[in-house]
matplotlib code that plots the C-alpha trace (Angstrom):
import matplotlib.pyplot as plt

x = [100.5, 101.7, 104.4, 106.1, 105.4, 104.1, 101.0, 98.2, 95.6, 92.3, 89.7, 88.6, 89.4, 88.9, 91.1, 89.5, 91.8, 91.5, 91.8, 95.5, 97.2, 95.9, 99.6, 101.4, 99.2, 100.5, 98.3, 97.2, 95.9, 99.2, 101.4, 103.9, 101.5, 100.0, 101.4, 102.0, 104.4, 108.0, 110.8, 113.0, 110.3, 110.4, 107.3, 107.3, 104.6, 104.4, 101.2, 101.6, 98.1, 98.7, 99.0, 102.1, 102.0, 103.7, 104.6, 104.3, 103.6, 100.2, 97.3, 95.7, 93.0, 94.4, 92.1, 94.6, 95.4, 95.3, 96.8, 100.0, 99.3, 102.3, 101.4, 98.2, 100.7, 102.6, 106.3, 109.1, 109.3, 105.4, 105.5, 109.0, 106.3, 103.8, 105.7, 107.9, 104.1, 102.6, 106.1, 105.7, 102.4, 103.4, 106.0, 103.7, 101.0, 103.7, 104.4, 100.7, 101.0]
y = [113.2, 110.1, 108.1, 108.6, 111.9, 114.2, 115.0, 116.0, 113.1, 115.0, 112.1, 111.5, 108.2, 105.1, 105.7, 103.1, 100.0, 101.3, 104.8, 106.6, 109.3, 112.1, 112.7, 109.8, 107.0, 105.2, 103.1, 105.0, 102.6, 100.9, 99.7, 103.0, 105.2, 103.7, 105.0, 101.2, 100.9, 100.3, 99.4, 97.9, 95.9, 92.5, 92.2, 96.3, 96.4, 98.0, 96.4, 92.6, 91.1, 92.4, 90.3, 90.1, 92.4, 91.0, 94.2, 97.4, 99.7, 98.0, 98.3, 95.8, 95.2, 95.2, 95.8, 98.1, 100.4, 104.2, 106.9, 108.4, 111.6, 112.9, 112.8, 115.4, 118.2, 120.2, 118.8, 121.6, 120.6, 121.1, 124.6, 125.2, 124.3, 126.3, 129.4, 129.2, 128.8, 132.2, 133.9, 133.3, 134.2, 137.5, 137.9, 137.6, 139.5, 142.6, 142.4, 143.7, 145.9]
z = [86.0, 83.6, 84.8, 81.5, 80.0, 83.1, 81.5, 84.2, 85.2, 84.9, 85.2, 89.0, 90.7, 90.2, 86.8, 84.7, 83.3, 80.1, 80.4, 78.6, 78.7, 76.4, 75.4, 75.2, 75.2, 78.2, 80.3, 83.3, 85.7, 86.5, 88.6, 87.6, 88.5, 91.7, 95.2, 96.0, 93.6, 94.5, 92.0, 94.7, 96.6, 95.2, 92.8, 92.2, 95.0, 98.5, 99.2, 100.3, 99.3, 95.5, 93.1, 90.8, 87.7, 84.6, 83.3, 85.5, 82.6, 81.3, 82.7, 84.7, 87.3, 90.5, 93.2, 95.5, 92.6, 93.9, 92.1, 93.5, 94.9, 93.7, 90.4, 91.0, 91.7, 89.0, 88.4, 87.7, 84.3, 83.4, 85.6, 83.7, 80.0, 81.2, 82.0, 78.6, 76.8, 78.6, 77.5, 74.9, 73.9, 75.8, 73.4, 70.3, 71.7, 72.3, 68.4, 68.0, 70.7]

ax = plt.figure().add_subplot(projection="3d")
ax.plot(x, y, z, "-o")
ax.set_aspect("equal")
plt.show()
């Protein structure tokens, strides 16, 4: 999912530099959405050899990017979207029902 709006990541790995987010047009390949990145680590990065980002919501080219596995699972709010969408639709189907 994005960093920024939880939208699902669909494309397979590598996630190119240039690739967004369908939603909100956020960069995906950065350093908020790697599993190396850590805000309190001094550069924003877990991994020692990385180089220094200047902003860790751009994308760049960092050779130890990898996607965060937690953002390939469903977050509470997107299940939470989801089931108020199907409800929804329920509820308008019943009209006709």
């Amino acid at each position: 999912m994005c960093w920024y709006c939880g939208s699902a990541v669909k494309d397979e790995e590598p996630i190119g530099r240039s690739l967004k987010c369908e939603v909100c047009g956020r960069d995906l390949r950065s350093c908020r959405n790697c599993r190396f990145y850590l805000p309190e680590a001094q550069g924003s990065c877990s991994e020692t050899n990385a180089e220094k980002q200047s902003d860790p919501e751009r994308g760049n080219f960092c050779d130890w990017y990898k996607l965060n596995f937690k953002f390939k699972s469903v977050t509470p709010g997107e299940k939470a979207a989801q089931e108020g969408t199907l409800a929804a639709r329920k509820a308008f189907e019943d009209l006709f029902s």
